[in-house]
Gaussian input, Z-matrix of N, CA and C with variables (Angstrom, degrees):
# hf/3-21g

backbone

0 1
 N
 C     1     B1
 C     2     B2     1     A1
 N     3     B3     2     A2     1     D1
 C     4     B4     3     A3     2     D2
 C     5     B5     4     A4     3     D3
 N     6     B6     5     A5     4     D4
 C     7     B7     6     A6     5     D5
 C     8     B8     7     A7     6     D6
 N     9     B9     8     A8     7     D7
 C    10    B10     9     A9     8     D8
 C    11    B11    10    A10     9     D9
 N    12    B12    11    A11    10    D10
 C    13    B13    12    A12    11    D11
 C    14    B14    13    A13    12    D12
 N    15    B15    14    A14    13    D13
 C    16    B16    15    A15    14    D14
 C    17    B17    16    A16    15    D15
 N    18    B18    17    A17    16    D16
 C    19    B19    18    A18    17    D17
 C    20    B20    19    A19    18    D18
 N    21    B21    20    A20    19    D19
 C    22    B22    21    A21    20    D20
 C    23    B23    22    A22    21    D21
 N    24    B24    23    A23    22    D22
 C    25    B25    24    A24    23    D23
 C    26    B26    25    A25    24    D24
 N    27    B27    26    A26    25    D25
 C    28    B28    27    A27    26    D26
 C    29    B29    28    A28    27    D27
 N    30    B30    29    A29    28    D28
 C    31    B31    30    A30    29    D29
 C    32    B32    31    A31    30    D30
 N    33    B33    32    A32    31    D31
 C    34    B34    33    A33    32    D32
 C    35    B35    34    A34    33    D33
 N    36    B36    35    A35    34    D34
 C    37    B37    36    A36    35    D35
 C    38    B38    37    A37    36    D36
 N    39    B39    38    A38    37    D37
 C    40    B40    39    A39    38    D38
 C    41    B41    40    A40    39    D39
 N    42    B42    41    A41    40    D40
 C    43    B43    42    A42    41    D41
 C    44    B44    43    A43    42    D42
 N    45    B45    44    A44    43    D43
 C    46    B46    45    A45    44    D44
 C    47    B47    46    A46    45    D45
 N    48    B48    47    A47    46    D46
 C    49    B49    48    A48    47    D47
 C    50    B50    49    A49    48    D48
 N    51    B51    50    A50    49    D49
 C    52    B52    51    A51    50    D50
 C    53    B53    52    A52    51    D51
 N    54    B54    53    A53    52    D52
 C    55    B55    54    A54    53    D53
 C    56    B56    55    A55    54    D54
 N    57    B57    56    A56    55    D55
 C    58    B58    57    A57    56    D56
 C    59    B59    58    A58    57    D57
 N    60    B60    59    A59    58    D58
 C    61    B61    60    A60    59    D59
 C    62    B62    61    A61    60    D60
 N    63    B63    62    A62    61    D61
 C    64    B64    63    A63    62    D62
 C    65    B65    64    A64    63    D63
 N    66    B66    65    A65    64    D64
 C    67    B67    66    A66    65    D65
 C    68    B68    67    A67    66    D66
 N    69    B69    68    A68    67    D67
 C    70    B70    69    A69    68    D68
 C    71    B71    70    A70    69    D69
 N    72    B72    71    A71    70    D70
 C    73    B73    72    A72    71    D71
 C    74    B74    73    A73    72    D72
 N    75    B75    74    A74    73    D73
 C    76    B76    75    A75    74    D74
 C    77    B77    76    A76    75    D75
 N    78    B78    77    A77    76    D76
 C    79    B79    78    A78    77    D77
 C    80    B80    79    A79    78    D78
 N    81    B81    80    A80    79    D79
 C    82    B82    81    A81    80    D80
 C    83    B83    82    A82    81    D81
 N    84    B84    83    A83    82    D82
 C    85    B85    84    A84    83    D83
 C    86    B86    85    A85    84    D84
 N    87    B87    86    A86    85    D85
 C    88    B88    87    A87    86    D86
 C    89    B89    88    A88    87    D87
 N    90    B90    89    A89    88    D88
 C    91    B91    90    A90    89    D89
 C    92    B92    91    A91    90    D90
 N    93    B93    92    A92    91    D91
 C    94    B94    93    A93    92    D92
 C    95    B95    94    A94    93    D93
 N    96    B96    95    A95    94    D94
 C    97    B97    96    A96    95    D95
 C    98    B98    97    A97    96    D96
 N    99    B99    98    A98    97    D97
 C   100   B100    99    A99    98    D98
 C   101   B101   100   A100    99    D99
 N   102   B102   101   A101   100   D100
 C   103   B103   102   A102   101   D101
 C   104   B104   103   A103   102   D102
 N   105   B105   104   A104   103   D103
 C   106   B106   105   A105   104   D104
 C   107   B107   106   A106   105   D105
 N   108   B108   107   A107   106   D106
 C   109   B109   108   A108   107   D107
 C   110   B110   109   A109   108   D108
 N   111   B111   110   A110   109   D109
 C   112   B112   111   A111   110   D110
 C   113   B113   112   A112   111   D111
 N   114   B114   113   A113   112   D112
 C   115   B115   114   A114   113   D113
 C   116   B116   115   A115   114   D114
 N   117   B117   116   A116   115   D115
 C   118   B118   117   A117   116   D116
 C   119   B119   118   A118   117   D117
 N   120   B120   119   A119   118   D118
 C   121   B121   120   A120   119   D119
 C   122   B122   121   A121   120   D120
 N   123   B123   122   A122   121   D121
 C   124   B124   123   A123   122   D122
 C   125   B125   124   A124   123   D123
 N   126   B126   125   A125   124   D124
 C   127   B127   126   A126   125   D125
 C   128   B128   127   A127   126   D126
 N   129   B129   128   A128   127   D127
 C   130   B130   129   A129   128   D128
 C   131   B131   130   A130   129   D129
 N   132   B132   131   A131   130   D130
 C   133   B133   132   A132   131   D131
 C   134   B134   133   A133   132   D132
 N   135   B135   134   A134   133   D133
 C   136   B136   135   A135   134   D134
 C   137   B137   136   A136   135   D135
 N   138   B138   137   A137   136   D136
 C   139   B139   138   A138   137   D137
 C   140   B140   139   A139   138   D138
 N   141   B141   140   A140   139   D139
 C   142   B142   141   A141   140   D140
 C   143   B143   142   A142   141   D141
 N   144   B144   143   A143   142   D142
 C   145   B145   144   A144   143   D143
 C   146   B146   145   A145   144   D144
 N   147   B147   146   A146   145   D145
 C   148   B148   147   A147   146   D146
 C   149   B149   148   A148   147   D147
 N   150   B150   149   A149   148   D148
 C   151   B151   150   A150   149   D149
 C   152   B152   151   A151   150   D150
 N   153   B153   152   A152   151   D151
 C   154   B154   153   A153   152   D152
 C   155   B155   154   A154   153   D153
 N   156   B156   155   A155   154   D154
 C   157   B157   156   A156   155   D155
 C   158   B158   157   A157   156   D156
 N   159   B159   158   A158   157   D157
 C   160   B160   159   A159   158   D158
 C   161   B161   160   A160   159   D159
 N   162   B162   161   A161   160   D160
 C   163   B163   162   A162   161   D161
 C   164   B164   163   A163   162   D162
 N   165   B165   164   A164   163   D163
 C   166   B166   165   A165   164   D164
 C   167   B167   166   A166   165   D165
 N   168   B168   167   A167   166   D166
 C   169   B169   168   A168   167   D167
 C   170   B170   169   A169   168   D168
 N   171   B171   170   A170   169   D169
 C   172   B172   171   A171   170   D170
 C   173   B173   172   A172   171   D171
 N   174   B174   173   A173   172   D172
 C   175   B175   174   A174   173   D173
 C   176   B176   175   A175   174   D174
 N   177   B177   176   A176   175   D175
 C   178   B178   177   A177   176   D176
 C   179   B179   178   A178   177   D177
 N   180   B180   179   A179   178   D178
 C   181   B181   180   A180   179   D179
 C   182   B182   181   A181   180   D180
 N   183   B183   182   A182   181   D181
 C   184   B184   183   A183   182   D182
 C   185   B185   184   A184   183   D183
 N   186   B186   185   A185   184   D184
 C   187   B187   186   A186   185   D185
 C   188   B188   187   A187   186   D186
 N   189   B189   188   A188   187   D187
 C   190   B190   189   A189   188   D188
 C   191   B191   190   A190   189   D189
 N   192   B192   191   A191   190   D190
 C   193   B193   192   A192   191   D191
 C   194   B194   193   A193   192   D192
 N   195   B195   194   A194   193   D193
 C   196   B196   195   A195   194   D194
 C   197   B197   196   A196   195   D195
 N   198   B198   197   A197   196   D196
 C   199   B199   198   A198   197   D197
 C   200   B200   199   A199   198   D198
 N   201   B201   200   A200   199   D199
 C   202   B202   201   A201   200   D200
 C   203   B203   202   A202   201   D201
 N   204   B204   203   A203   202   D202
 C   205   B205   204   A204   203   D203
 C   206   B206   205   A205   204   D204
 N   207   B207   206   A206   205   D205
 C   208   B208   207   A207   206   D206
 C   209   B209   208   A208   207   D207
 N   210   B210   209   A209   208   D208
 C   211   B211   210   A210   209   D209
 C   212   B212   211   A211   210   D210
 N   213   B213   212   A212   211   D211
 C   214   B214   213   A213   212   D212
 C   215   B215   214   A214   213   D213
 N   216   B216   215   A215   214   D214
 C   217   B217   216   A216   215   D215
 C   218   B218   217   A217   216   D216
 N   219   B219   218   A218   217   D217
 C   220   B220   219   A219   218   D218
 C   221   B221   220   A220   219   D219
 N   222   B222   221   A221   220   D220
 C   223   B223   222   A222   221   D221
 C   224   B224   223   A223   222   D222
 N   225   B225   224   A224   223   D223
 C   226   B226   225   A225   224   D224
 C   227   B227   226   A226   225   D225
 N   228   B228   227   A227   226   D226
 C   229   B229   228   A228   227   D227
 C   230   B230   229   A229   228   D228
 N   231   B231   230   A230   229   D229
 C   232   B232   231   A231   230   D230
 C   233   B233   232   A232   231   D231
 N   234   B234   233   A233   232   D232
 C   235   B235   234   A234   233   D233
 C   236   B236   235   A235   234   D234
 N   237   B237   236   A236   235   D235
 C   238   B238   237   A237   236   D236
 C   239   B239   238   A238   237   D237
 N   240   B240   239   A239   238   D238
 C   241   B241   240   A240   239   D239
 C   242   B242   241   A241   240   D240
 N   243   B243   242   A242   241   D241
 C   244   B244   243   A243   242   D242
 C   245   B245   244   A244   243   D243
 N   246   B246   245   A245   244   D244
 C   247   B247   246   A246   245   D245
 C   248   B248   247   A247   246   D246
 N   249   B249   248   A248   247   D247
 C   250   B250   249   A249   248   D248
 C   251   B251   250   A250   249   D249

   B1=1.4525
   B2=1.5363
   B3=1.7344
   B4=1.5864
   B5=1.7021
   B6=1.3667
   B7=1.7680
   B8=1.5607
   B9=1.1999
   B10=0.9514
   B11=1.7509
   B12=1.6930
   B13=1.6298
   B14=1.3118
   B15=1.0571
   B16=1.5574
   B17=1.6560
   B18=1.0049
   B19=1.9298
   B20=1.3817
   B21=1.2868
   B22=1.6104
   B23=1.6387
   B24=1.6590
   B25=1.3033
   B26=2.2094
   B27=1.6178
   B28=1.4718
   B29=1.6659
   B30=0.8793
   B31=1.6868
   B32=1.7581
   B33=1.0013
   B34=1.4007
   B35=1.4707
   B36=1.1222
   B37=1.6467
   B38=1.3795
   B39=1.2047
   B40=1.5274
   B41=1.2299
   B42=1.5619
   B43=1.2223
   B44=1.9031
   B45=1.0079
   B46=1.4722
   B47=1.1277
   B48=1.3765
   B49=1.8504
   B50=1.4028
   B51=1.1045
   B52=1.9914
   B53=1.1822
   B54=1.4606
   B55=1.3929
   B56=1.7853
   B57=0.9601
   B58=1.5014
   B59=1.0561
   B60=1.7728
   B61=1.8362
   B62=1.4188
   B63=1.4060
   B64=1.2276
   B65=1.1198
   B66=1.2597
   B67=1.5303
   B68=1.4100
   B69=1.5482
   B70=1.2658
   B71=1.7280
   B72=1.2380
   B73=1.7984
   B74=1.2564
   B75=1.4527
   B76=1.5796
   B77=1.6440
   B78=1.0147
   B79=2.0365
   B80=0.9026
   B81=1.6877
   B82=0.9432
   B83=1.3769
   B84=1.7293
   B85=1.4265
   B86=1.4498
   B87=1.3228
   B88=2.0762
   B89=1.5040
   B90=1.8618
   B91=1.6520
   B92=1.6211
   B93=0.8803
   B94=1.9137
   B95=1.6773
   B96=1.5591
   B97=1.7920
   B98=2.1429
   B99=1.2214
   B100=1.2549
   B101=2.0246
   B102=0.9449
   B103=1.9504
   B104=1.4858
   B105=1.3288
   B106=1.2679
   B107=1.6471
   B108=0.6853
   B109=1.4607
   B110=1.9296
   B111=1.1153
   B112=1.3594
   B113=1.7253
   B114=1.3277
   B115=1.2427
   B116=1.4171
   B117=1.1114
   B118=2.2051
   B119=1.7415
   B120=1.4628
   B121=1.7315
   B122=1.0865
   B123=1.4967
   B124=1.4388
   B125=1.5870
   B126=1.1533
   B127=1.3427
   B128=1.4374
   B129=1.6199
   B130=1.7407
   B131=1.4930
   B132=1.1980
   B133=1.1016
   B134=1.7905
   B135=1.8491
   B136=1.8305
   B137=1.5884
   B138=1.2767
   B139=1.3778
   B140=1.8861
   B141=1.0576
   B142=1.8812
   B143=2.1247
   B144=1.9570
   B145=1.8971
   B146=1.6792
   B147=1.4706
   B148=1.4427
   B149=1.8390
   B150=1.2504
   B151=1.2596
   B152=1.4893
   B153=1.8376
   B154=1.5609
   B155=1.5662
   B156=0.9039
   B157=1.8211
   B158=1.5738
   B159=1.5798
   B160=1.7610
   B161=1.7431
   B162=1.0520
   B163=1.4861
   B164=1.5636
   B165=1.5004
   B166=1.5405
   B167=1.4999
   B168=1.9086
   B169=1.7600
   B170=1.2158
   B171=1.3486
   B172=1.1393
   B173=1.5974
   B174=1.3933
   B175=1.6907
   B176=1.3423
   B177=1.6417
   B178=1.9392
   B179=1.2162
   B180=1.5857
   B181=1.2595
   B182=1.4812
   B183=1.6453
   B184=1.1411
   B185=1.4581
   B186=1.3412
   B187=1.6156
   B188=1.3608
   B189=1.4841
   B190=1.2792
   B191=2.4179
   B192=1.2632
   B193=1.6016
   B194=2.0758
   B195=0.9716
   B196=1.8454
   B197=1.2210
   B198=1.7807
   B199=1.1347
   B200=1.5839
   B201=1.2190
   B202=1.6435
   B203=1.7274
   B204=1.4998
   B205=1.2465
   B206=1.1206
   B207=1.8612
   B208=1.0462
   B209=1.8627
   B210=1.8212
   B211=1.5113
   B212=1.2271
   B213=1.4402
   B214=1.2101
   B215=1.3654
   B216=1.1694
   B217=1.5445
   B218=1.8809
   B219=0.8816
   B220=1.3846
   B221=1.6328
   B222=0.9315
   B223=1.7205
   B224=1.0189
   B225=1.1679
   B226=1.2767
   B227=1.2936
   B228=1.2922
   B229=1.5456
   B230=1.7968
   B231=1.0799
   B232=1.9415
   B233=1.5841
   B234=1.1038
   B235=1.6048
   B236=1.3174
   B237=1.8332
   B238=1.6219
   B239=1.2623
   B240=0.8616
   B241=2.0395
   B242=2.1851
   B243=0.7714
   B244=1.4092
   B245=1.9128
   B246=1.4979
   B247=1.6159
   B248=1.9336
   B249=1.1005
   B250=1.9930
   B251=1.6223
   A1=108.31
   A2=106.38
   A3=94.65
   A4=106.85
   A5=104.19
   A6=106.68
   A7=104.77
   A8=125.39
   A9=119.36
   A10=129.87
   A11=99.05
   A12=101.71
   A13=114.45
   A14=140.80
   A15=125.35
   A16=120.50
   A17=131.93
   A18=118.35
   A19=94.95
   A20=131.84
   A21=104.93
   A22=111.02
   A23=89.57
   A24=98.80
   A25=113.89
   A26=81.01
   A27=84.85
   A28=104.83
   A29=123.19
   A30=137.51
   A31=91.05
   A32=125.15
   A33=127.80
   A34=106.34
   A35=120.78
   A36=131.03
   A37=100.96
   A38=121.59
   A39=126.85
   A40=100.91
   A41=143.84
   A42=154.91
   A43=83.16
   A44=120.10
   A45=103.71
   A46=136.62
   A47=104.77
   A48=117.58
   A49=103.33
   A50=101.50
   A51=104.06
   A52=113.02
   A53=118.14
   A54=145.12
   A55=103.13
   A56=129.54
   A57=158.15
   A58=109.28
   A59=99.11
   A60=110.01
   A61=118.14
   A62=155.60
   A63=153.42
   A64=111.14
   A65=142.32
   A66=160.22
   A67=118.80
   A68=106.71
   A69=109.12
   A70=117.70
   A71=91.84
   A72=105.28
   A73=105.52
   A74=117.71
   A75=111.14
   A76=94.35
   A77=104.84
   A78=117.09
   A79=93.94
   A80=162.75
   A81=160.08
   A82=142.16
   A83=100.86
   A84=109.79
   A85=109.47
   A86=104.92
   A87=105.59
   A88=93.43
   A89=86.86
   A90=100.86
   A91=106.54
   A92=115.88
   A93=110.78
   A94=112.12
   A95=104.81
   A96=106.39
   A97=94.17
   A98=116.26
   A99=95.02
   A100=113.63
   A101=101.07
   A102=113.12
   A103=84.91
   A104=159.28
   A105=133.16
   A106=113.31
   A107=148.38
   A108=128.45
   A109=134.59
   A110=103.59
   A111=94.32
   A112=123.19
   A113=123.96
   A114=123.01
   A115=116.94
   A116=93.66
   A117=109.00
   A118=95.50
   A119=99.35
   A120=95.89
   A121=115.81
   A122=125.92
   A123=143.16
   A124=111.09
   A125=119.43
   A126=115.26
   A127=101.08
   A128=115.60
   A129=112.59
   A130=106.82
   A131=130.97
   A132=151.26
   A133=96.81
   A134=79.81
   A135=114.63
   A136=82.92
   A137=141.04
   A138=113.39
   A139=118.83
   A140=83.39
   A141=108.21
   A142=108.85
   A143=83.35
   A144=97.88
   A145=93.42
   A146=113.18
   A147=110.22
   A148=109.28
   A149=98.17
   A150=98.38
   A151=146.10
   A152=90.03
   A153=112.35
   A154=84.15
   A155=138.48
   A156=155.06
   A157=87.05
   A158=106.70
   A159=116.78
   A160=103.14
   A161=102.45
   A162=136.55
   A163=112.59
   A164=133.54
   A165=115.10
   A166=83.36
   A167=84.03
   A168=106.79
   A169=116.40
   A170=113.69
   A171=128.24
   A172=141.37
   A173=77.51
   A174=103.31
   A175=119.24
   A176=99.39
   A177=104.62
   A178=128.46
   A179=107.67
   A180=107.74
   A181=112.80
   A182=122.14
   A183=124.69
   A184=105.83
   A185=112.11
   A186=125.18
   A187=113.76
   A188=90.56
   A189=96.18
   A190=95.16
   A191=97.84
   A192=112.32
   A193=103.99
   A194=98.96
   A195=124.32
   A196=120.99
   A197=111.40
   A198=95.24
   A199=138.00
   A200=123.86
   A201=136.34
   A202=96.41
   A203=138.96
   A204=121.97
   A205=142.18
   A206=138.80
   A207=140.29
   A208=115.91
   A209=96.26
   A210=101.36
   A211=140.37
   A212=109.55
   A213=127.36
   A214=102.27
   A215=114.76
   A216=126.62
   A217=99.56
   A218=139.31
   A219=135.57
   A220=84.75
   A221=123.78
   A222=114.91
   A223=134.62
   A224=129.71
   A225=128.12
   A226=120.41
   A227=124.27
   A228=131.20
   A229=92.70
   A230=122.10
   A231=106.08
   A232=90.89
   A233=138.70
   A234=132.62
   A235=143.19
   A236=95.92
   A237=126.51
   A238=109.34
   A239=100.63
   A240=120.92
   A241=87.70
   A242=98.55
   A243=114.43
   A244=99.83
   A245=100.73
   A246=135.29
   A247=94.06
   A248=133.11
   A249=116.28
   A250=99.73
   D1=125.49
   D2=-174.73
   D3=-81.66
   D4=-176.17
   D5=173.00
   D6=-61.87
   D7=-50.22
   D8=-172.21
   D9=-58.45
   D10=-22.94
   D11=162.69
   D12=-102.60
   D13=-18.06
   D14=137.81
   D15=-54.24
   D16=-40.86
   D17=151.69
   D18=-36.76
   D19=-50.12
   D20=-143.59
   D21=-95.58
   D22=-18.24
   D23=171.68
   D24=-60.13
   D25=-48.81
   D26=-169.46
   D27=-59.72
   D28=-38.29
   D29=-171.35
   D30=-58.10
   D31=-40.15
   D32=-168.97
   D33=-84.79
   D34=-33.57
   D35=179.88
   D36=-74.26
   D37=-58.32
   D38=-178.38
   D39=-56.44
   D40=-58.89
   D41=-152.76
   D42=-64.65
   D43=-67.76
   D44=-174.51
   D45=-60.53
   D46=-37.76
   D47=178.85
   D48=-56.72
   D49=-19.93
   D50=-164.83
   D51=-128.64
   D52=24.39
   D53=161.87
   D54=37.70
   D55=55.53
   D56=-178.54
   D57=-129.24
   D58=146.70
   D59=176.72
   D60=-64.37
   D61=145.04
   D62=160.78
   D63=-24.65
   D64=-58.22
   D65=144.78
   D66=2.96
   D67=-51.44
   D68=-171.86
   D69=-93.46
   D70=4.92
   D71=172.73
   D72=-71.52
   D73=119.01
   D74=-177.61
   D75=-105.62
   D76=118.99
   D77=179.18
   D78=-53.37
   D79=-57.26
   D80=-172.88
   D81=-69.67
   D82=-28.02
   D83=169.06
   D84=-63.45
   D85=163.34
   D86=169.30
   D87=-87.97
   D88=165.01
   D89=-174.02
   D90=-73.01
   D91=-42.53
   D92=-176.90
   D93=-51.39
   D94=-34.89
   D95=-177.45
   D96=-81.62
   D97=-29.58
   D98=-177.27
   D99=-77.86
   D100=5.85
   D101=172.25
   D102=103.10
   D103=48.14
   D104=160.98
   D105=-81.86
   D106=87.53
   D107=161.72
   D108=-54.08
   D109=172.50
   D110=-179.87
   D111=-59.23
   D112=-26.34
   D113=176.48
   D114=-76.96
   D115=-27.50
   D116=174.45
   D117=-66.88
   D118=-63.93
   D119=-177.22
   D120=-30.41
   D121=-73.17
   D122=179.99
   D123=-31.70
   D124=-38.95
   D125=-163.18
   D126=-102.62
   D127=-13.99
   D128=164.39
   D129=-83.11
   D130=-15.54
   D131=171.25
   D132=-30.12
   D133=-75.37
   D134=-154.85
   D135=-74.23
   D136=-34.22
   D137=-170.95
   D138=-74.34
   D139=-50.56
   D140=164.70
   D141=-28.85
   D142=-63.23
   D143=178.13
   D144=-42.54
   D145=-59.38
   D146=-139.93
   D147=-68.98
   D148=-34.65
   D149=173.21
   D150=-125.24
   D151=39.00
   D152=175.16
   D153=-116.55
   D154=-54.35
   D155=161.93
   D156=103.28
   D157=58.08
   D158=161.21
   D159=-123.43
   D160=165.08
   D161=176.04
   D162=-71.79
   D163=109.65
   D164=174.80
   D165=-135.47
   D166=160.43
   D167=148.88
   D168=-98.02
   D169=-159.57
   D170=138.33
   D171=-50.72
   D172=-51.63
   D173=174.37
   D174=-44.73
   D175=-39.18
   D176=169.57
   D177=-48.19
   D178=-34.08
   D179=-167.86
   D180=-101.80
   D181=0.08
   D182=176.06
   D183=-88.99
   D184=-22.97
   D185=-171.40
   D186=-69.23
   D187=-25.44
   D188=-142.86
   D189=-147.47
   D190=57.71
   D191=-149.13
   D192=-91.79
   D193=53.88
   D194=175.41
   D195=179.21
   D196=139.42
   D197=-178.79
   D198=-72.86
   D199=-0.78
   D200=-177.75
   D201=-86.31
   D202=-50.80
   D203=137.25
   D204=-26.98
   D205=-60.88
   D206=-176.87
   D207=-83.01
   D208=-7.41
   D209=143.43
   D210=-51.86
   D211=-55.99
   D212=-168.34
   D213=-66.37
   D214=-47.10
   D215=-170.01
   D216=-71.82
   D217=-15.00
   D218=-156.20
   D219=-118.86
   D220=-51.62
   D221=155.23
   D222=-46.68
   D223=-30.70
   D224=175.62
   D225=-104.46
   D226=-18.73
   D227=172.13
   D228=-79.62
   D229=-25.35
   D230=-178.94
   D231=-83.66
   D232=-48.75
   D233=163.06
   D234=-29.86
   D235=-25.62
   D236=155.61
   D237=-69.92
   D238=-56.69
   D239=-160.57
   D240=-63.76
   D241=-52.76
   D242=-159.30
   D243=-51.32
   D244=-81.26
   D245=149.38
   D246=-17.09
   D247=-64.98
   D248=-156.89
   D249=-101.14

């Protein structure tokens, strides 16, 4: 899966958790300014786990707190995984 379909994935996950059009997902804003809270996180968390079939915390998404960031990073850690 490239970065670019995990963005779109995530854009689509967010778009639901937060019952908003796809559109209004700004890739760039952080998740706390787009209304996510911690219980929303958690469950983009578990959607992300289920269908990247990687391992996250929390910590990922604070590290790493937009989706064009937590792209890159979700790309390249399956590129690890992939790569050993």
């Amino acid at each position: 899966m490239t970065r670019e379909q995990i963005s779109d994935f995530c854009v689509t996950a967010l778009a639901n958790i937060l019952r908003i059009s796809k559109d209004r997902v700004d890739t760039g804003t952080k998740f706390n300014r787009l209304g996510l809270d911690s219980a929303m996180l958690v469950y983009l968390m578990m959607e992300l786990e289920e269908k990247l079939d990687l391992e996250l915390s929390t910590d990922d998404f604070y590290d790493h707190p937009t989706v064009e960031a937590l792209s890159r990073f979700l790309a390249d850690k399956r590129a690890i995984r992939t790569a050993a």
